[in-house]
C-alpha positions in Angstrom: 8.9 1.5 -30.7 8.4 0.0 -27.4 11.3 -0.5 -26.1 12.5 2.8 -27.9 10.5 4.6 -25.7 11.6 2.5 -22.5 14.9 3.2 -23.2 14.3 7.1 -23.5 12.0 7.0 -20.2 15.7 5.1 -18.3 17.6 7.2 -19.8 15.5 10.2 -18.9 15.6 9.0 -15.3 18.5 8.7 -15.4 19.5 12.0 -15.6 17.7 13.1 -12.7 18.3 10.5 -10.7 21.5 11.7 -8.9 22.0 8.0 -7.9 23.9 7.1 -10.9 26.4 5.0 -9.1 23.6 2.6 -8.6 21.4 3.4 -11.4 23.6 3.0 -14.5 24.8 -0.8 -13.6 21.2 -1.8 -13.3 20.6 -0.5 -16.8 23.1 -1.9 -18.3 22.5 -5.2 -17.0 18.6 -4.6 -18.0 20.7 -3.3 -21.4 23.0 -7.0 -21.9 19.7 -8.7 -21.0 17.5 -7.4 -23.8 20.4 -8.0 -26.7 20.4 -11.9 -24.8 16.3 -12.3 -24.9 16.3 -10.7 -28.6 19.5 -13.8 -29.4 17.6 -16.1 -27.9 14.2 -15.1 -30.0 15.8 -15.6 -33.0 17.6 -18.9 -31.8 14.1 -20.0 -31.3 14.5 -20.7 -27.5 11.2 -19.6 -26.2 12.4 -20.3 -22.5 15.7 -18.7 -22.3 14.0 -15.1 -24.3 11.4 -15.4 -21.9 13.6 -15.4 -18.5 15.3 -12.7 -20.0 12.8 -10.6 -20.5 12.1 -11.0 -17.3 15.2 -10.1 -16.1 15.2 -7.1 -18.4 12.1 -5.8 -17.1 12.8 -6.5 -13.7 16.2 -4.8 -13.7 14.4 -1.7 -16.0 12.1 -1.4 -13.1 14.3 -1.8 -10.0 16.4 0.7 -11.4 13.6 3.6 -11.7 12.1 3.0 -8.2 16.1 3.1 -7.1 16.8 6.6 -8.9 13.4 7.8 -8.0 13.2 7.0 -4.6 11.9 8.8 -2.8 9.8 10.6 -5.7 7.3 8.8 -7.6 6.2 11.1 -10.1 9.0 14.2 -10.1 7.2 18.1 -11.7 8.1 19.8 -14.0 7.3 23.0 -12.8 8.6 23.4 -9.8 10.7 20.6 -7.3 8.1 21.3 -4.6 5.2 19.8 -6.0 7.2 16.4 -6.6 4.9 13.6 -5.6 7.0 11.2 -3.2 5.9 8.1 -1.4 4.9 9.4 1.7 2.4 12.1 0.0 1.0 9.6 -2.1 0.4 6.9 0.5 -2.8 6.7 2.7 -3.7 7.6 5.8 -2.4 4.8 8.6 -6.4 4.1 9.2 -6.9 3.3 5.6 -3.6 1.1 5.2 -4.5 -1.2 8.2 -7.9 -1.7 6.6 -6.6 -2.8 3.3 -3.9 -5.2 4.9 -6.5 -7.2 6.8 -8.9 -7.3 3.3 -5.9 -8.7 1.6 -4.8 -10.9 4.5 -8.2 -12.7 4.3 -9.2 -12.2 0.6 -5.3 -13.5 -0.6 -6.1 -17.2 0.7 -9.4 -17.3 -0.4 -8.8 -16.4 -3.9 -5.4 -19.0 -3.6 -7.6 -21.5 -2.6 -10.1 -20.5 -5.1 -7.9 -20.6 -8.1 -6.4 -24.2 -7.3 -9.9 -25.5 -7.1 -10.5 -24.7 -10.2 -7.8 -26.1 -11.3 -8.4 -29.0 -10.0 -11.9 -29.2 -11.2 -11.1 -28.2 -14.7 -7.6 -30.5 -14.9 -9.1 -33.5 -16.9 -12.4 -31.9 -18.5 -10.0 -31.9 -22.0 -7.8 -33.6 -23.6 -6.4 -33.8 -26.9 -8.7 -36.9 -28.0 -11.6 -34.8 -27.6 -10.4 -32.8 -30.4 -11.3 -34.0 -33.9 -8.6 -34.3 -36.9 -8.4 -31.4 -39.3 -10.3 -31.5 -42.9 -8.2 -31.8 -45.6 -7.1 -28.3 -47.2 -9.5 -27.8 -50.4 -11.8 -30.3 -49.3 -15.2 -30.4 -47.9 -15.5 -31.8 -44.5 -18.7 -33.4 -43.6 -17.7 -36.1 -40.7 -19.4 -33.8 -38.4 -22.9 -33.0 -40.3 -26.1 -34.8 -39.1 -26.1 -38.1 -39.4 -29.4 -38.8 -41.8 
C-alpha cells in the first residue's frame, strides 16, 4: 500500500512538474531499482535489497525536489499561494544563528556518539548469553541455588 501510494504521489508530481525531461528518467531509474531490491528480497540477499532501496528512495526523492523546485508545497486553489523555497525559508538573522548551533553542536554530538561506542564496544559478548532451554522442558539452571 506503501509504495502504491509513493507511486501515485511521483506520478502526481509528475504531472505538474513541467520538468519531465528530467523528471521521468529519475523515476524510472527509482522504477528498475524497486523491481531489483524486491529480486533481491526474495533471493534472500539482504545487502543488495538494501542498497537498492536506497537508491530507490534516493532517486524517488531527487526527482520531486527536481520537478518541484522551486515550489515545495504547490495549492490547490490558486498558483499564488504556492509555498516555494524562498517563502518558506527564514529570515538571514535566524539562518546564521542556526548554522553556528550546528557548527558547534555537530562535533560535539560526533564526538559524543563515538565515545559511547567506545565505552559500550566490549560490555557484551555472545558468552554472556546463556544457551536456550529445551522446547517443552522446564529450565531451572538459572533458579537460586539452595
Amino acid at each position: 500500500m506503501a509504495a502504491l501510494s509513493a507511486v501515485v504521489a511521483l506520478l502526481w508530481a509528475q504531472a505538474f512538474s513541467g520538468r519531465v525531461e528530467w523528471t521521468l528518467p529519475m523515476v524510472l531509474i527509482a522504477a528498475v531499482l524497486f523491481l531489483g531490491a524486491l529480486f533481491m528480497t526474495l533471493k534472500n540477499r539482504d545487502g543488495w535489497a538494501f542498497l537498492l532501496t536506497s537508491g530507490t528512495i534516493l532517486f524517488a526523492v531527487a526527482s520531486l525536489f527536481v520537478g518541484l523546485f522551486p515550489n515545495v508545497m504547490i495549492s490547490t486553489v490558486d498558483p499564488a499561494f504556492n509555498l516555494t523555497v524562498y517563502n518558506a525559508s527564514s529570515q538571514e538573522y535566524t539562518l546564521t544563528v542556526m548554522t553556528w548551533i550546528a557548527v558547534i553542536m555537530t562535533p560535539i554530538v560526533v564526538m559524543y556518539q563515538g565515545w559511547t561506542y567506545w565505552i559500550f564496544r566490549k560490555r557484551i559478548s555472545t558468552s554472556m548469553i546463556p544457551p536456550q532451554a529445551a522446547p517443552g522442558r522446564s529450565d531451572d539452571r538459572f533458579a537460586a541455588s539452595k
